[in-house]
N, C-alpha and C positions, 0 to 999 in steps of 0.2 A: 537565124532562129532554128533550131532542134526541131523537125517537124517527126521523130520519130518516136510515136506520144506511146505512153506504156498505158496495156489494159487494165483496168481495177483489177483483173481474177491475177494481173500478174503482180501487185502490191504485196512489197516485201519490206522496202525500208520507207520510214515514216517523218519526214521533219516536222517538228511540234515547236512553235514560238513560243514568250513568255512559258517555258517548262519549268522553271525553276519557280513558279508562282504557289500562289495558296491550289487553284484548281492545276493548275499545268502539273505539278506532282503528283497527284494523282488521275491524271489522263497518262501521263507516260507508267502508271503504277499497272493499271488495269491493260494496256497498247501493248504494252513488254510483254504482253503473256501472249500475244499473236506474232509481233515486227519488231526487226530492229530499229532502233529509235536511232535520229537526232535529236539531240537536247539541245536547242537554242536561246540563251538570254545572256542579260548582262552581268548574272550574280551564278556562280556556280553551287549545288545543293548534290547532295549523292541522288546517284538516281541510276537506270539501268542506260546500257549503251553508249553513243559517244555522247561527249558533251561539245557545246562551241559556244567559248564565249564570244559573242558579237549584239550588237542591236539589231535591231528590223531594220534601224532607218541607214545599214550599211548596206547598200545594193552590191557591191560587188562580194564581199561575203554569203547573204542571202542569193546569189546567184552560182555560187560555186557548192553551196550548197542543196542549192535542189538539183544540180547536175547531179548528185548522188543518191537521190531520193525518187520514189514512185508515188509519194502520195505527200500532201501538207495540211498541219492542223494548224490553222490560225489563233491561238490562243492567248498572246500576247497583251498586257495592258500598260498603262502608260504607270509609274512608280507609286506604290503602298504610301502617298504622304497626304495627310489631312488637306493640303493646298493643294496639289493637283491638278483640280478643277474647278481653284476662281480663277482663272484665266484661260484663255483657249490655246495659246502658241506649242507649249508642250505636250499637252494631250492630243491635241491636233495633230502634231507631227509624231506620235510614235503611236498612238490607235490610228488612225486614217492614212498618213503618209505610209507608215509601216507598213500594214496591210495592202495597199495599194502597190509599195516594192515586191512586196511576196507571192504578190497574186501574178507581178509582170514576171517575176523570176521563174514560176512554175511554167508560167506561156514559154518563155523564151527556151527552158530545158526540157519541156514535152511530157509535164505532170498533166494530167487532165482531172484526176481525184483533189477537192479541198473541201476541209469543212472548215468554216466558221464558228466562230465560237460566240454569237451576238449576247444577247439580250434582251429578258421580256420588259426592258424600259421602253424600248423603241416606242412600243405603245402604251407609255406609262402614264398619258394624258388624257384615256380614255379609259384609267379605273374606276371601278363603280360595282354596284351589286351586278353589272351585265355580263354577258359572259366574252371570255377573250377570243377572238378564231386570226386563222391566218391572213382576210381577207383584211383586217381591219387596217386603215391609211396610218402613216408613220404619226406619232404625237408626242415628240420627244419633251423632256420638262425642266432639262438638265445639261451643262455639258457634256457629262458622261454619257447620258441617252442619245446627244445629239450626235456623238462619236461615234455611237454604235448604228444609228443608222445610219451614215455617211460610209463607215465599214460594208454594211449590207447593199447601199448605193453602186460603190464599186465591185462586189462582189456582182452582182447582176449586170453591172457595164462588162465583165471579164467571162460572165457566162454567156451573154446576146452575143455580142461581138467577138471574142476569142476563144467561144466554142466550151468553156470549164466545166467541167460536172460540180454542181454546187449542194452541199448540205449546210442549212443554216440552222443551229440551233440559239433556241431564245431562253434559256435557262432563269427562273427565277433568281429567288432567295438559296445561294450555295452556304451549305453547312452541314458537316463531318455529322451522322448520328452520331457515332460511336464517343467523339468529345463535344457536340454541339458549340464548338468554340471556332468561330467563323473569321474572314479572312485577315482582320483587323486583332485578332487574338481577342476577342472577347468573347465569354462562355454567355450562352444565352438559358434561360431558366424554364422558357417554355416555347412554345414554335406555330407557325400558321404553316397553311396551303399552301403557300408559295417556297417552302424547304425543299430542296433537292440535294443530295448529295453528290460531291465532286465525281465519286467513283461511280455514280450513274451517268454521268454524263459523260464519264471515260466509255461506258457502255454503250453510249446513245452515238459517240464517234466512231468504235468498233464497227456499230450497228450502220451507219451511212457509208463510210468506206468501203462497206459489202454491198451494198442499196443495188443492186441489177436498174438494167436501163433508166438510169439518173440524168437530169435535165438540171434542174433548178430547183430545190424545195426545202419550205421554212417546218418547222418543227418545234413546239413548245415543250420544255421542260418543268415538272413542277409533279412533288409528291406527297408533300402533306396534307392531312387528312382534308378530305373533301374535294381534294385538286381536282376531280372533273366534274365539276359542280361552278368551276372559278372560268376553267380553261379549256380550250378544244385538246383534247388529248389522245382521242379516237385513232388519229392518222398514226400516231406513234406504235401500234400496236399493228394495226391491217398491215402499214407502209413501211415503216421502219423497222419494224420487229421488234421492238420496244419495249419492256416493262419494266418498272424499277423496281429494283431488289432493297432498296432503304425506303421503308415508309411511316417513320419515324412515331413507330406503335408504343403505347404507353409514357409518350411523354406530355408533361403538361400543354394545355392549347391554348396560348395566348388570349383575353378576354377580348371581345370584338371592339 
């Protein structure tokens, strides 16, 4: 193993999984204007930098590639298809196994910077008028929730044990202001609290990538109107240096 780990301040080049996605286009959209990028997925999309077509679940590929890399955005999801998640076998193996090659790739080539890119399903079984915080225990409801915290699961096995700097972010409801046409192509006609948009979240990656003396820390995402009324979102701001620049003003608000 590579034990000659590179410092954050010295982060130059960036691998980003699933880039070629509805949100991974625009993290590499907003990232490009700092780092150069690897672009890693199955489907190639214009985008800046290089591109690699590969999956996650190719270890020896995700391994030649963080040899080249100082930092990794875990972005990755399992395929845009309506059935995806009535079963577990595929999703399983390319959100979870995925992740977990990536995270051992980054050990083995001496990345010590990752952010996660979760989800605020993790605790999606303890929605209600209460408000969200970071401490609250995993309550997945879903395949796809239960994906994202097994991601986060491993993510913390790879920080206690192999030492990682970890940014986890829990992004709500992802959706474009500018076309509110979210990641399935359908335009939505009015919006809740839980809206964020992708290129804030390319901001909230920026933002942790830089993060000084980084240990391990979760981070909700969420900017429609009222969002810190819904959400802890305090930390984002003190910690992270955070603010969202889309707060998707003047558009209709979904009836309760």
């Amino acid at each position: 193993m590579n034990t000659d780990t590179r410092l954050t301040s010295a982060i130059h080049k960036v691998l980003i999984t699933g880039a070629s996605g509805y949100l991974g286009q625009s993290l590499c959209e907003v990232l490009s204007e700092d780092y150069d990028l690897i672009r890693m997925d199955v489907v190639e999309t214009p985008g800046p930098g290089e591109f690699l077509a590969a999956s996650v679940t190719d270890r020896e590929v995700l391994d030649s590639a963080c040899a080249r890399a100082d930092a990794l955005v875990i972005a990755h999801m399992a395929p845009n298809r309506p059935d995806v998640y009535d079963w577990p076998d595929e999703c399983l193996d390319i959100n979870v196994r995925g992740a977990a090659l990536a995270f051992e790739a980054a050990v083995r080539n001496g990345i010590r910077r990752v952010i996660l890119i979760s989800s605020i399903s993790v605790v999606g079984g303890h929605c209600s008028p209460g408000f969200t915080t970071a401490e609250m225990p995993f309550a997945p409801v879903n395949l796809y929730s239960m994906t994202k915290v097994l991601q986060e699961e491993v993510a913390e096995y790879y920080h206690r044990l192999r030492g990682l700097e970890i940014v986890v972010l829990r992004p709500a409801y992802i959706l474009r202001e500018d076309s509110l046409v979210n990641k399935y192509g359908k335009k939505r006609d009015s919006i809740t609290w839980h809206c964020i948009d992708p290129r804030d979240i390319g901001h909230a990656v920026r933002c942790g990538l830089q993060l000084p003396d980084l240990s391990y820390e979760v981070f909700y995402l969420a900017a429609g109107p009222g969002a810190e009324e819904h959400v802890d979102l305090e930390p984002n701001k003190v910690r992270l240096g955070w603010i969202p620049r889309h707060r998707f003003e003047g558009i209709a608000i979904e009836a309760a």
